[in-house]
Structure formats: C-alpha cells, structure tokens
C-alpha positions in Angstrom: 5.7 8.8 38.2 5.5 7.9 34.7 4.4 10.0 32.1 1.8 6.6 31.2 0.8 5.7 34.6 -1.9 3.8 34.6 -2.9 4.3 30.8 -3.7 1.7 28.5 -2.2 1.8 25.1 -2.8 -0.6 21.6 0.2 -0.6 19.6 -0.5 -2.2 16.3 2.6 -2.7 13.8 4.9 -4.6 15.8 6.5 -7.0 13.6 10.4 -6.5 14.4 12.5 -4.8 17.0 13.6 -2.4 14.1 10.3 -0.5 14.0 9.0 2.4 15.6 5.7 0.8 17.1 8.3 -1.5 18.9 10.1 1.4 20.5 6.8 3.1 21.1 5.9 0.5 23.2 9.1 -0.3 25.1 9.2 3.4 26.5 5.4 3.4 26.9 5.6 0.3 29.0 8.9 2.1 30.8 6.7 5.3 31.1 4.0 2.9 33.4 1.4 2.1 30.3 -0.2 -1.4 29.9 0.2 -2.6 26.4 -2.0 -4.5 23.8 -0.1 -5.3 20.8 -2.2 -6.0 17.5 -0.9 -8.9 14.8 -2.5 -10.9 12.2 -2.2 -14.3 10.3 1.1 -15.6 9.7 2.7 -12.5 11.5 1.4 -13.1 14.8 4.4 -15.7 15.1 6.5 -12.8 14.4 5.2 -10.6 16.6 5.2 -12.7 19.7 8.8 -13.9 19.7 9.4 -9.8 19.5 7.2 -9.1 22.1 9.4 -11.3 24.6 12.2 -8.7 24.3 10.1 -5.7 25.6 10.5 -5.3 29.2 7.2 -7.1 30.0 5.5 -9.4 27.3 2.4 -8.0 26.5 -1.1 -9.6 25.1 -1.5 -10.0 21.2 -4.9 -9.7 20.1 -5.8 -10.5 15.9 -6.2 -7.7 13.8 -5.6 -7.7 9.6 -5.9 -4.1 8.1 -8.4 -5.4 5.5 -10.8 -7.0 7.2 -13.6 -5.3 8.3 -14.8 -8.7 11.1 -11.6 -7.4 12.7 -12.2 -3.9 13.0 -15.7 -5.1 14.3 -14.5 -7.2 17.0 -11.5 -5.7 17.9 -13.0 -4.4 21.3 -14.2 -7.6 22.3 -11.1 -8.8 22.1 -9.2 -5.7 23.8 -11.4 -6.2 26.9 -10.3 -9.6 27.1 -7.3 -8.1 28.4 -7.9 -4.8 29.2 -10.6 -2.4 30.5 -10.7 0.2 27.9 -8.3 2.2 26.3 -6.6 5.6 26.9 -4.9 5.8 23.5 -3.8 3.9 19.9 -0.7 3.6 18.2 -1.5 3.4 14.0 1.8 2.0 12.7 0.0 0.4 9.7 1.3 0.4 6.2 1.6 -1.2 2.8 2.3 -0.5 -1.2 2.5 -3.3 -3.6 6.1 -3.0 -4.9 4.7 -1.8 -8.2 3.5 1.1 -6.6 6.9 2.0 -5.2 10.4 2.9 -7.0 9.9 5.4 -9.8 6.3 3.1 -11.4 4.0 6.0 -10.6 2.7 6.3 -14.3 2.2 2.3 -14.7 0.5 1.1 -11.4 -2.6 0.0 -11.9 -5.5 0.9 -10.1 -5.2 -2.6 -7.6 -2.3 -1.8 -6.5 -3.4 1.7 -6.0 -6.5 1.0 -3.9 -4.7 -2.0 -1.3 -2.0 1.0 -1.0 -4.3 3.6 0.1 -7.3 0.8 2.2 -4.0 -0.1 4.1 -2.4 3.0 4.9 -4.8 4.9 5.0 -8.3 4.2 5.5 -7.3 1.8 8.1 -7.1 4.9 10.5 -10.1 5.5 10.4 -11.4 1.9 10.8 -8.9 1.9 14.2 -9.9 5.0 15.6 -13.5 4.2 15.2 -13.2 0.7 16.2 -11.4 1.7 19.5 -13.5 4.8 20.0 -16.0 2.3 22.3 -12.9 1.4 24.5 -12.6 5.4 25.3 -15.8 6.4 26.3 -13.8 9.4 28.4 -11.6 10.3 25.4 -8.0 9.6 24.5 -5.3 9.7 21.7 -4.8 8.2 18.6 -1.2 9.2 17.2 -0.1 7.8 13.5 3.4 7.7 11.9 3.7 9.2 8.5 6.3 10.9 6.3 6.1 14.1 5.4 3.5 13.8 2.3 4.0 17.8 1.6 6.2 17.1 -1.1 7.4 14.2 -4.1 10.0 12.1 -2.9 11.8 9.8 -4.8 10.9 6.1 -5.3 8.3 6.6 -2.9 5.3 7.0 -5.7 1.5 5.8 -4.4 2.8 5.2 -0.8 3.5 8.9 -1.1 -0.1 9.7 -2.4 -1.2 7.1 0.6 0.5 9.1 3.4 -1.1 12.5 2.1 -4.6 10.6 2.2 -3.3 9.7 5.7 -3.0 13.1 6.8 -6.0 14.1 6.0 -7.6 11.3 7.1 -6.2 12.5 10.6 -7.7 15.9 10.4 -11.0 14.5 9.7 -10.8 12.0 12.3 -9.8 15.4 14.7 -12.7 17.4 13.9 -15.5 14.1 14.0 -13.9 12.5 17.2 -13.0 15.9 18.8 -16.4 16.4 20.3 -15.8 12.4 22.2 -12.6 14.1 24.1 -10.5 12.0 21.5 -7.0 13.4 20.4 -5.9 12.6 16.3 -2.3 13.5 15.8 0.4 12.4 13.7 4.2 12.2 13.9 6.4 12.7 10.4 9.6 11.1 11.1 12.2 11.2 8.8 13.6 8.4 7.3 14.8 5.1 9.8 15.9 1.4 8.5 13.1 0.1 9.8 11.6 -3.2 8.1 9.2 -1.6 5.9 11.9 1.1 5.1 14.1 -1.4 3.3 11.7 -2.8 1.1 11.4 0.8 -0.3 13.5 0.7 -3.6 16.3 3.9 -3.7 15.6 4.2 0.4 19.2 4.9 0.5 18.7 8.0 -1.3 17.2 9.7 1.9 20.5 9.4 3.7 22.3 11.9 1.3 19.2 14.4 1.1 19.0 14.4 5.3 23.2 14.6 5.8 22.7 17.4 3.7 19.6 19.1 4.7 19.0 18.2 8.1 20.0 21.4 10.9 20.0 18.4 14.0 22.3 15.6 12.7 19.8 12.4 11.5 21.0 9.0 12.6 18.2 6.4 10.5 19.5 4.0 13.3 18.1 6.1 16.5 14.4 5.3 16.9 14.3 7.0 19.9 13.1 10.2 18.4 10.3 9.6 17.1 9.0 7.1 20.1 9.7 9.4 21.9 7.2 11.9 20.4 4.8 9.6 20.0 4.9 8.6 23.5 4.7 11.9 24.6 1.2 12.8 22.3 -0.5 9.4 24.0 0.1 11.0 27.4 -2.1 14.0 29.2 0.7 16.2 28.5 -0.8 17.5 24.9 -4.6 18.0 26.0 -5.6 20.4 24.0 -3.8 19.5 20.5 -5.2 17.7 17.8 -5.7 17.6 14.1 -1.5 18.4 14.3 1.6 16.5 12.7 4.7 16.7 15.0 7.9 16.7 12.6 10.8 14.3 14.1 12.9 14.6 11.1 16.1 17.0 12.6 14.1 20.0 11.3 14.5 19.1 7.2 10.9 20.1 6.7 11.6 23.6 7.5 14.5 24.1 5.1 14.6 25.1 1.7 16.2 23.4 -1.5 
C-alpha cells in the first residue's frame, strides 16, 4: 500500500520539473494519490508539457492567484475531474524584482501589496476555496522559508513568507473544527525556478555549507517532497498549525 492510496491531492505551482510542487506530485502519484494540477494563462502551456513527464499525466484545471472568479469556481472545476479532495499543495509565490535584492527601503507600496496577495493571502483563498471539496476534512501543506529571521536579498518576499506563516496558524485554528489539517514545510534553499530569479540566491549556498549539521545538496528535492508528502497523508492526524523544517537542521543552530 501506498502512503496516498486512494487520496486525492491539488498541487498548484507546477510550472517546471525543477520545483518542489513537481516532486510533490511525482511521489504523491508514486505513493497511490490522484492528482489535479492548478495553472493559469500563458503558463498553462508550461505546465502541461511538464505534466507529461510525471508518471501519469494528470488533469490541469485554471487557477490565477489574483483572481478571486478563480478561487470561486475552482471546485466546479475540481469535480470535473475529481470527487473531492483529501488534501492541497500551496506552492504559490511572487515579489516584484523591486521588492527583492537588498531594495527593502525603496519598494513602493504596489510592489509590496502583489508580494504579499500572492504569497500570502492566496492560502487562505485556496484553503477556503477547497474546503467544500473536503467536507470529511483533510490537509493543506504550504512551502515557505524560514521567515524567523532577515536574510539577505530576500526583502518583502521575506515579510511575505512571515505573513504566510501566520496565515497558516490562523487557517489551523478556523478550519480545525472542519477536520482540516494547515501545516507548512520550511525548506532550505533549492535552484528551483523561482529560486534563481532571487538576486544574491547564491549566497545561501555558503551560509548552509557552513551551517548546516546534515550536508544540504540545493539540487535534491526529494527532502522536502518528501515531507510534504508525508503531512498530506493520515500519518500526521493530529498536527496542525506546525512548520516542518527540511533545511539539514540550520534553523536550530546558532551564528
């Protein structure tokens, strides 16, 4: 058996094989889960030639992070391929490149606000608007990075990714009652396609050779699927509100 038999997971934020939502859903699929994947606009092109290389080719349905007629009808168009839902992947992110690489004092409010609608408030639109599909409860599981601390370059999508966190705690408390799960998995950093458009991303390699206790590869995704995998099945029932660290233990180490 398969720790996903017979679930149903939507995995937004596949867009290229070099992303965690990708991985997420090649060992879900591998774990016995049926897969939605979410894309939007120009993307979807993107996201359908990817989907070919996962070990079955799963169903795209539309969904743009800043529009609310998506969020409304996204279950209508999950259960045009699906039943209902047994958990959500929220891979979902986006700063302006003035909001990244050291312009933290000059950003302008704009930038700011698309930074934090995108990644995150749109946890709360997903869980919300997939909430109908799991009227016997679930799990929604986000990726962030550790937003404890200031990290270099990364500026307001920083800021975002602590909003994001405690969007997920909120989101544990509200939706707990519904038998719905809201956790969170902090990898550390991986060259994934949003990685690289991160100004000074190289910089993390020389703070996790040094830091990290568990020897980092920012190649291996496996990790952090993994996790994530692992916090949409039955095998965390009781846990919620919580952020799993993936990151070869560099959050628990001092300067």
């Amino acid at each position: 058996m398969g720790l996903l038999d017979g679930k149903r997971i939507l995995v937004t934020g596949v867009l290229m094989d070099s992303s965690i939502a990708f991985h997420v859903a090649r060992i879900a699929q591998q774990e016995g889960a049926e897969i939605v994947l979410t894309s939007f606009g120009r993307t979807t092109k993107i996201t359908t030639a990817i989907a070919r290389r996962l070990p079955t080719t799963p169903p795209i349905v539309e969904l743009d992070a800043t529009s609310a007629e998506d969020f409304d009808l996204l279950s209508e168009r999950v259960r045009e391929h699906v039943d209902g839902l047994d958990g959500v992947l929220h891979s979902i992110g986006f700063a302006p490149e003035s909001a990244l690489g050291g312009n933290f004092l000059k950003t302008e409010w704009a930038d700011v606000s698309a930074a934090l609608q995108i990644s995150a408030y749109s946890l709360k639109a997903l869980a919300v608007a997939a909430q109908p599909l799991m009227p016997e409860g679930g799990s929604v599981v986000g990726l962030t990075f550790d937003a404890s601390v200031a990290w270099p370059k990364y500026d307001w999508m920083g800021v975002a990714k602590a909003a994001f966190e405690s969007t997920a705690r909120y989101l544990a408390r509200d939706l707990g009652p519904a038998n719905v799960r809201v956790n969170l998995v902090a990898a550390g950093p991986l060259k994934t396609t949003a990685a690289k458009s991160i100004p000074g991303f190289e910089e993390f390699d020389g703070v996790w050779a040094a830091r990290s206790p568990i020897k980092w590869d920012t190649s291996d995704f496996e990790p952090a699927a993994r996790a994530c995998v692992a916090l949409l099945s039955d095998w965390f029932p009781a846990t919620t509100g919580e952020i799993v660290h993936v990151d070869g233990g560099v959050h628990a180490m001092g300067a």
